[in-house]
C-alpha positions as CSV (number, residue, x, y, z in Angstrom):
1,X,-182.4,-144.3,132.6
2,X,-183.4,-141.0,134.5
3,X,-185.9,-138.6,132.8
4,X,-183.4,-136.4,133.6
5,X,-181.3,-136.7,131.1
6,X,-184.3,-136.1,128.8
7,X,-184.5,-132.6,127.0
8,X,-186.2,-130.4,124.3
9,X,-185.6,-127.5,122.1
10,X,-187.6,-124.9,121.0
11,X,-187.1,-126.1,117.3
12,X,-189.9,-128.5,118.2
13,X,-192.4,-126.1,118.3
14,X,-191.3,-123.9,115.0
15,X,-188.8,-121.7,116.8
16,X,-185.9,-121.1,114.5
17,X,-182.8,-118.9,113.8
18,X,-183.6,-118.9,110.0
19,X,-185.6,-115.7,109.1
20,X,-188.7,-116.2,107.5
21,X,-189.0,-119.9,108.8
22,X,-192.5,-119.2,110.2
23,X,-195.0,-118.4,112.7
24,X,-192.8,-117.9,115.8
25,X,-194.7,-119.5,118.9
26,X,-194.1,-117.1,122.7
27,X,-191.7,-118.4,124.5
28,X,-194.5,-118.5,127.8
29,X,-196.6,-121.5,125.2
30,X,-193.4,-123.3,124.5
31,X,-191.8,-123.0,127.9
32,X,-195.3,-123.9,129.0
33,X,-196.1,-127.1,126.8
34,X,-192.4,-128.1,127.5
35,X,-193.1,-128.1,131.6
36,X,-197.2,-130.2,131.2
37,X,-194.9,-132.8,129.4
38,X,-192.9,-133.2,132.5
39,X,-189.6,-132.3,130.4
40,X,-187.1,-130.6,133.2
41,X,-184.4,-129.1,130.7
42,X,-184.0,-127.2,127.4
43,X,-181.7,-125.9,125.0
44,X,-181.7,-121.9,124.4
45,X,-183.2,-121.5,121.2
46,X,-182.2,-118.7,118.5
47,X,-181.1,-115.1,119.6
48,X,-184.1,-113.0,121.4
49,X,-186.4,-116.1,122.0
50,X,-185.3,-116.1,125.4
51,X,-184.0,-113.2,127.9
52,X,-180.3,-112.6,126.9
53,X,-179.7,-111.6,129.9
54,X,-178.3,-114.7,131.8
55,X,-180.2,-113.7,135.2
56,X,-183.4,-113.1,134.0
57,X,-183.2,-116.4,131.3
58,X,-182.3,-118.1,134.0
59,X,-185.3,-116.9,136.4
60,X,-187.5,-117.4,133.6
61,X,-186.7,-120.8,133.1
62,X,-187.1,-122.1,136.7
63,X,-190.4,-120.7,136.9
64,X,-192.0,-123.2,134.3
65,X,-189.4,-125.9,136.0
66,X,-186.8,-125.8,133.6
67,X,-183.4,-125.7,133.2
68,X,-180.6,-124.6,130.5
69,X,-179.1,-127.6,128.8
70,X,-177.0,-126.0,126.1
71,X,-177.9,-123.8,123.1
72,X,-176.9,-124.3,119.4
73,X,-174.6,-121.9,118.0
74,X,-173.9,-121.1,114.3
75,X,-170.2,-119.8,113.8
76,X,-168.5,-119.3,110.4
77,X,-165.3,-121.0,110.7
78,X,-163.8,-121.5,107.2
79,X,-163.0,-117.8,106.5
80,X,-159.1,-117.3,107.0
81,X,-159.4,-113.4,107.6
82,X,-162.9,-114.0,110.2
83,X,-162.1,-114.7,113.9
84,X,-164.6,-116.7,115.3
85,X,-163.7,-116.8,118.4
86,X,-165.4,-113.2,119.7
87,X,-168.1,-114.6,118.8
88,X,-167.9,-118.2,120.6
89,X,-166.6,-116.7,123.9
90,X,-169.8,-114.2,123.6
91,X,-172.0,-117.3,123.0
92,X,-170.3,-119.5,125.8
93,X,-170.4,-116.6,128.5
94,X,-174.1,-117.2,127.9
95,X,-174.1,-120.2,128.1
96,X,-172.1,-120.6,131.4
97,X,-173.8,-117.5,133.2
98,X,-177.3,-119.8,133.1
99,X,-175.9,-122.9,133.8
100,X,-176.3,-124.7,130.3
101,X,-173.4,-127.5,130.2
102,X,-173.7,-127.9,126.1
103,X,-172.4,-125.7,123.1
104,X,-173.3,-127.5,119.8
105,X,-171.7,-125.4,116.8
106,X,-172.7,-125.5,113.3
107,X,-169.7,-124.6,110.8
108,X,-171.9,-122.4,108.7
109,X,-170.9,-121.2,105.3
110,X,-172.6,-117.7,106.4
111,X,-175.5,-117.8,104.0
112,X,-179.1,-117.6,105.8
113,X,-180.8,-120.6,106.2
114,X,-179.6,-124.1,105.2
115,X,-181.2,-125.1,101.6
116,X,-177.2,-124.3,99.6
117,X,-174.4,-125.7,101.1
118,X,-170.9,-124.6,100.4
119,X,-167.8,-127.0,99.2
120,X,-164.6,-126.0,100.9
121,X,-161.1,-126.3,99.1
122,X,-158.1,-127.0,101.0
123,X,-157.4,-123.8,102.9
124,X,-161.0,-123.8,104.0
125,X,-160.8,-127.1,105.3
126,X,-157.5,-126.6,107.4
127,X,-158.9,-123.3,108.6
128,X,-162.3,-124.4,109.7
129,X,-160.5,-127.8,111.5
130,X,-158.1,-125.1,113.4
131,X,-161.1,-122.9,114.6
132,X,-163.1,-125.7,115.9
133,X,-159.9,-126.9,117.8
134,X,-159.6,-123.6,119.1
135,X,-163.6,-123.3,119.9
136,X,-163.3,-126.8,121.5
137,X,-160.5,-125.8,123.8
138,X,-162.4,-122.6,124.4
139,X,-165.4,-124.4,125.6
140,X,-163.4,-127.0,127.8
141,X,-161.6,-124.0,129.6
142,X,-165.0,-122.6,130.5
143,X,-166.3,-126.0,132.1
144,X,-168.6,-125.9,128.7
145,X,-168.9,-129.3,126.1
146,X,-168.7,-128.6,123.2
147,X,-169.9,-130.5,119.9
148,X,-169.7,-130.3,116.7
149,X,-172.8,-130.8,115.0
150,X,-173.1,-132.0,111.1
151,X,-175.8,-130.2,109.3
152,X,-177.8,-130.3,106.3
153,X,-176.7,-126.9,104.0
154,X,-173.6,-126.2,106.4
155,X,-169.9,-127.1,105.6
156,X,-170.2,-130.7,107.3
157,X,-173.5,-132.3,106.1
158,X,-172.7,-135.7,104.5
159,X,-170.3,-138.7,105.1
160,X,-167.0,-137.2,103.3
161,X,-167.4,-134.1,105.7
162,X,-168.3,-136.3,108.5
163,X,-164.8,-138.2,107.8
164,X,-162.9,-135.4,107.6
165,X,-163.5,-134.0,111.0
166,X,-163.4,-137.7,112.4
167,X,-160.0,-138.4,110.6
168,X,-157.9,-134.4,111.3
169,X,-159.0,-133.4,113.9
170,X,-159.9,-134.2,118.1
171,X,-163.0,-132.4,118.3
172,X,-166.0,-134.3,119.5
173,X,-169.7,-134.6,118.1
174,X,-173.0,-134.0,118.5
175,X,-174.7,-136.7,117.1
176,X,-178.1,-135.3,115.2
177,X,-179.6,-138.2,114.1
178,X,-181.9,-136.8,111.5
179,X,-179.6,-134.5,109.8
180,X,-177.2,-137.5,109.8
181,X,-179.2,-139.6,107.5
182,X,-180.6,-136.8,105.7
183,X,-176.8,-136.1,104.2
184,X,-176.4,-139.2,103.4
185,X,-174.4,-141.0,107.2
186,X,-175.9,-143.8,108.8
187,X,-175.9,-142.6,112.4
188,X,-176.5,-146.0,113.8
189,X,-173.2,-147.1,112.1
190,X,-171.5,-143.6,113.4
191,X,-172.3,-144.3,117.2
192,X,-171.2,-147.3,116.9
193,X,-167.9,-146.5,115.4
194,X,-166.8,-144.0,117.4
195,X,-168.9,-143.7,120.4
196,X,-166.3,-141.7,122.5
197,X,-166.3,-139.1,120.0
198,X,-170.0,-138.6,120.8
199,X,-171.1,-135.8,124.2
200,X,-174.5,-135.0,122.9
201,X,-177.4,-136.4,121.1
202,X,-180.3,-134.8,119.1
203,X,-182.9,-137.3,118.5
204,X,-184.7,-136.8,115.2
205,X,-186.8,-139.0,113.3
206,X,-187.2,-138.4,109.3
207,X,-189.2,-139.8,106.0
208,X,-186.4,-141.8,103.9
209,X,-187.4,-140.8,100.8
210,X,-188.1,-136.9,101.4
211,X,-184.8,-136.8,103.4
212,X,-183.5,-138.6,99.4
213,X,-185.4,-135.5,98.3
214,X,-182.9,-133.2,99.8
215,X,-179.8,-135.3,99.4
216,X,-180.5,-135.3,95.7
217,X,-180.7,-131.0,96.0
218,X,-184.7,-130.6,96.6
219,X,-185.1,-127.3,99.4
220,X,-184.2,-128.4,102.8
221,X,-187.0,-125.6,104.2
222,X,-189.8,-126.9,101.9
223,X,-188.9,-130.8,103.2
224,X,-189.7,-129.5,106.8
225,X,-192.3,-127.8,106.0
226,X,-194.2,-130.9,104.5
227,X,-193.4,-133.0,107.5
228,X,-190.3,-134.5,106.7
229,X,-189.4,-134.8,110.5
230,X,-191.6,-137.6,112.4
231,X,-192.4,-137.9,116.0
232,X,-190.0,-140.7,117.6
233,X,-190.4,-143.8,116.2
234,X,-192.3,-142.9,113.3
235,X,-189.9,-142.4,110.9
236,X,-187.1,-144.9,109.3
237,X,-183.9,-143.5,111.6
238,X,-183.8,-146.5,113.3
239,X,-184.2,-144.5,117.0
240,X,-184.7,-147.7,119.2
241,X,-181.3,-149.2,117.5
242,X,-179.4,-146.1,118.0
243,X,-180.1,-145.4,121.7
244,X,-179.6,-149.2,122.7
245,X,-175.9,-148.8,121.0
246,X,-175.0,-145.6,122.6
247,X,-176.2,-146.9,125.8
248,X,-174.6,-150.1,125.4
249,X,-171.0,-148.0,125.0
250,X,-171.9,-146.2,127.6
251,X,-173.1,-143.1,126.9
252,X,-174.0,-140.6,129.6
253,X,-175.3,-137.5,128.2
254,X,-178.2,-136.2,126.9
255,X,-180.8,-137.0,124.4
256,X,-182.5,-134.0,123.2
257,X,-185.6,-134.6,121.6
258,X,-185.4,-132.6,118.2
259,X,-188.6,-132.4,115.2
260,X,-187.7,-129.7,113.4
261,X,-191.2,-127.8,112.2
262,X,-192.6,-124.7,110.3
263,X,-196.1,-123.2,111.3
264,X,-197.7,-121.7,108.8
265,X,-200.1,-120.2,112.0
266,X,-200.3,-120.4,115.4
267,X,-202.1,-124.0,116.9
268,X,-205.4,-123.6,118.7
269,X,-204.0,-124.6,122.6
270,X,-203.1,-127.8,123.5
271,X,-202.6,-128.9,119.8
272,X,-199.7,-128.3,117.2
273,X,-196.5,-129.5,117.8
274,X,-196.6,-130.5,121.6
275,X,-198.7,-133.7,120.1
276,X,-195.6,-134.6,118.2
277,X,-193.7,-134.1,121.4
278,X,-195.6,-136.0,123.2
279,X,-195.4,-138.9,120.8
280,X,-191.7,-138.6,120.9
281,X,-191.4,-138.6,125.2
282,X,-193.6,-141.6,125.1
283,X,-191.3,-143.7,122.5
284,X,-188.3,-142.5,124.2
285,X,-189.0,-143.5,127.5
286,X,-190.6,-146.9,126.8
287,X,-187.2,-147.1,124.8
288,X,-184.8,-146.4,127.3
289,X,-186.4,-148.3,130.2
């Protein structure tokens, strides 16, 4: 398989949307450490880590080698009197004006952060199922994919949310393998179940029994914190497993290396969390040769 169709994310190196999630890393050290690791694409990152302007995001980008992949967006969707979709066209106009190919959406319940998820009745359900239809036509009518992607602490975390979306509704996934197990969904057994429904892949390795730990309602951000995401390979997702299944059905997209991490300071150079990223492109690449 072509490194090529190898990415990162700023997550990686500590770089979050959540306020307060810790020391934020410039975006010249990641986009640096991302470009020595030979990685030629990226998703966007959270709102002001990178230029918003599309031209100058774009500029900034090729001149560490890079690309834009796609960029994670959190919309609320379950509110019948909110209209997401001012916000989705803002977020895919991005999107398109520096090339990125990828929206992944997060159905947040509107709270910051992700450590209290919110359990949606009936008209919450049919709402947010209309608005991602309407997001996902959105996205195809710009020449943008879009996925959805289940999430610890937002409205589709863990297998009965998972099942919903799969069973009411046409709107395809991006398959987070960490955040996957940690609410409870084998992810091995979901790409091999409905491997069409799948455009784009975040590879995440956790610790089984701290990802337990937050399943059983222990705080998602103090889980990370203590290292609850392991370089690739070094966890108990199963990565090998799940790429040689998605390739095997023929995926063709991406695989977006994703360790979610909290500094508590900033690394002395050439340390912190490009090591872990290291350890992750060397896994994945033996894997997929």
């Amino acid at each position: 398989m072509s490194s090529t169709r190898i990415a990162a994310a700023p997550i990686s190196w500590g770089v979050c949307e959540v306020p307060g999630w810790g020391y934020q890393l410039t975006r010249e050290r990641v986009l640096g450490e991302m470009a020595e690791l030979g990685v030629f694409a990226t998703e966007l990152g959270p709102d002001g880590f990178l230029p918003e302007d599309p031209v100058a995001c774009s500029e900034l980008l090729a001149s560490f080698g890079l690309s834009a992949l796609g960029g994670f967006v959190t919309l609320v969707l379950h509110e019948p009197a909110a209209d997401p979709l001012p916000e989705a066209k803002r977020a895919l106009d991005r999107l398109v004006r520096t090339g990125a190919e990828v929206m992944v959406v997060a159905a947040v319940s509107g709270q910051e952060g992700y450590d209290q998820a919110l359990e949606l009745g009936p008209t919450g359900w049919a709402t947010m199922l209309a608005n991602l239809e309407k997001v996902a036509q959105l996205a195809k009518a710009a020449g943008v994919t879009m996925g959805l992607h289940p999430h610890v602490g937002t409205l589709v975390e863990g297998p009965e949310e998972v099942r919903q979306v799969l069973e009411n509704s046409s709107v395809p996934l991006c398959l987070d393998t960490g955040h996957l197990l940690i609410g409870g969904t084998d992810p091995l057994e979901l790409a091999a179940e409905v491997p069409r429904r799948i455009v784009h892949v975040h590879l995440k390795d956790v610790d089984s029994e701290m990802a337990a730990s937050v399943r059983a309602g222990s705080s998602y951000t103090q889980a990370v914190a203590a290292g609850m995401y392991k370089p690739l390979g070094q966890g108990d997702v199963g990565i090998a497993g799940i790429l040689a299944s998605l390739e095997g059905a023929g995926y063709g997209g991406y695989y977006v290396m994703e360790q979610d991490t909290i500094l508590g300071a900033e690394p002395p150079a050439g340390s912190g969390p490009v090591d872990d990223v290291r350890a992750s492109l060397a896994f994945l690449r033996a894997a997929l040769k």
